[in-house]
C-alpha positions as CSV (number, residue, x, y, z in Angstrom):
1,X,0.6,10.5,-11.4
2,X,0.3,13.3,-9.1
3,X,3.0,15.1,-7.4
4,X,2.8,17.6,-4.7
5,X,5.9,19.1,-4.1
6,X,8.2,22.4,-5.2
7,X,11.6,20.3,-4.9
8,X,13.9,21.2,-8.0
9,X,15.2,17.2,-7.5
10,X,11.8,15.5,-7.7
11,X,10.6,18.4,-10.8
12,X,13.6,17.1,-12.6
13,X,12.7,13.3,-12.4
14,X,9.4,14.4,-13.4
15,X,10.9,15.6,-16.4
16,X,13.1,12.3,-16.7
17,X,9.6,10.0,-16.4
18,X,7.6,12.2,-19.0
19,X,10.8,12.0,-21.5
20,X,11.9,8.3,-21.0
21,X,8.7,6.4,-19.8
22,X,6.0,8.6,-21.2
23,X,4.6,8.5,-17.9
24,X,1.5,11.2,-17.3
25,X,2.7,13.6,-14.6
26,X,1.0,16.6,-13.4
27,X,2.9,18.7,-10.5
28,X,1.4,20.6,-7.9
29,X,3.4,23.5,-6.0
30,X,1.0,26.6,-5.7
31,X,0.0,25.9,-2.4
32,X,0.6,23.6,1.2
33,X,-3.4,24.5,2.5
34,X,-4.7,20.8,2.7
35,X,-7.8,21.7,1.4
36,X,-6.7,22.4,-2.0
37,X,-4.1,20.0,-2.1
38,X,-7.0,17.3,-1.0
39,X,-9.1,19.1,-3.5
40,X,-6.1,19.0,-6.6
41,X,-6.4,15.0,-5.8
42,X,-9.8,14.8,-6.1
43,X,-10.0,16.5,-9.5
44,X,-7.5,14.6,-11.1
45,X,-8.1,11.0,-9.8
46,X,-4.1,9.9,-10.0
47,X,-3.1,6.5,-9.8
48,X,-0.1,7.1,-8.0
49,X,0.6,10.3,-5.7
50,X,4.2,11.8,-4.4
51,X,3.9,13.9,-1.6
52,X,6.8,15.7,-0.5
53,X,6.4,16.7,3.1
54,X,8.5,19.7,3.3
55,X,6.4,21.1,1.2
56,X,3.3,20.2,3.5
57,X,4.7,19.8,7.1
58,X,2.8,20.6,9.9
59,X,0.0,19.4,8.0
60,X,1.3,16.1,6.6
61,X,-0.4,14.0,9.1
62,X,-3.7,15.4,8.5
63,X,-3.6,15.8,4.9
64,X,-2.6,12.0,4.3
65,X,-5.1,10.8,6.5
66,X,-7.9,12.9,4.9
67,X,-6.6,11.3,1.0
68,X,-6.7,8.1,2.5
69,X,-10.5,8.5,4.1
70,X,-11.6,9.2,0.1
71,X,-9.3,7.2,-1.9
72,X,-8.0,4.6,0.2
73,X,-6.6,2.6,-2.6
74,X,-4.8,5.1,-3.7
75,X,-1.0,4.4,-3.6
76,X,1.0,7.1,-2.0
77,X,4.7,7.8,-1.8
78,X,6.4,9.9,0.8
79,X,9.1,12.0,0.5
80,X,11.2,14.2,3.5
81,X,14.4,15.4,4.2
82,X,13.1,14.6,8.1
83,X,14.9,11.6,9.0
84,X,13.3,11.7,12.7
85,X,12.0,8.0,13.7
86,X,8.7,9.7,15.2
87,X,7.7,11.1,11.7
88,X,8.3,7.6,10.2
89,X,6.0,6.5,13.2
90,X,3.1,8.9,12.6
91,X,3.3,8.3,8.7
92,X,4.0,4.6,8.4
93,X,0.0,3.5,9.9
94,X,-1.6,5.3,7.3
95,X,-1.2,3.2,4.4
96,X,1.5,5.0,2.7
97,X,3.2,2.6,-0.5
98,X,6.8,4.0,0.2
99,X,9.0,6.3,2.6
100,X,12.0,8.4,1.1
101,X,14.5,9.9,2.8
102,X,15.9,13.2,1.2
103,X,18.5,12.8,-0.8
104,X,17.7,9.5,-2.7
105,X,19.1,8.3,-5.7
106,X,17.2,9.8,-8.5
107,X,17.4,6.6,-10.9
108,X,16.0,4.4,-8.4
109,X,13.0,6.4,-7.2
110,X,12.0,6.9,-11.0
111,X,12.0,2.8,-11.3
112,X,10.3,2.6,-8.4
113,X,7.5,5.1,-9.2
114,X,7.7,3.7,-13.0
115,X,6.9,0.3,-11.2
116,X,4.4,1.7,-8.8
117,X,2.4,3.2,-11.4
118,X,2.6,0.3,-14.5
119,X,1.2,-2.1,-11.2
120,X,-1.5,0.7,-10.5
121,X,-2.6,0.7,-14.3
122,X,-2.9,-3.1,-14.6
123,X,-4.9,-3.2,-11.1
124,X,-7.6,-0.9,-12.9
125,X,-7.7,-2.5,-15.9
126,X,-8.6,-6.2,-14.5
């Protein structure tokens, strides 16, 4: 699992899956250039990816569209603090697996990306 955002909340359920699931988890917060956040992807093939748009707004659009041009399988979740119906209507045709409003309960969104992963892993191995 890959996740791409500098949000002490999300860092600390990273923490939670790695100690409680043993869930691989690498984090991603030195930069919001698309390039090298589409090339971070790239070099470490996740199975599951969190993307946290206020760490990549304006670019979100663009930067989801070009992961899911390369790895269209690949199952992304979204996560804003933008509750604005057009952002939901720009994001929700590009194939995302889930949509998070900021704040979210923490225990939940680590079952659900414990879930969305163990179903990613048994997808690859069939």
């Amino acid at each position: 699992m890959l996740m791409i955002t500098n949000d002490l909340q999300l860092k600390n359920i990273s923490k939670t899956l790695l100690e409680e699931y043993g869930e691989e988890l690498l984090i991603y917060n030195k930069s919001s250039k698309p390039l090298e956040i589409v090339g971070r992807i790239l070099e470490n093939n996740p199975v599951l990816l969190v993307l946290d748009d206020d760490m990549l707004s304006p670019d979100t659009v663009d930067i989801i569209s070009n992961i899911k041009k390369l790895k269209k399988d690949l199952k992304i979740v979204f996560v804003t603090s933008n509750s604005s119906i057009e952002l939901g209507k720009e994001i929700s045709p590009l194939g995302i697996s889930y949509y998070a409003i900021k704040p979210f309960d923490s225990e939940e969104f680590i079952e659900l990306l414990n879930s969305l992963t163990k179903n990613s892993l048994k997808l690859n191995t069939n």
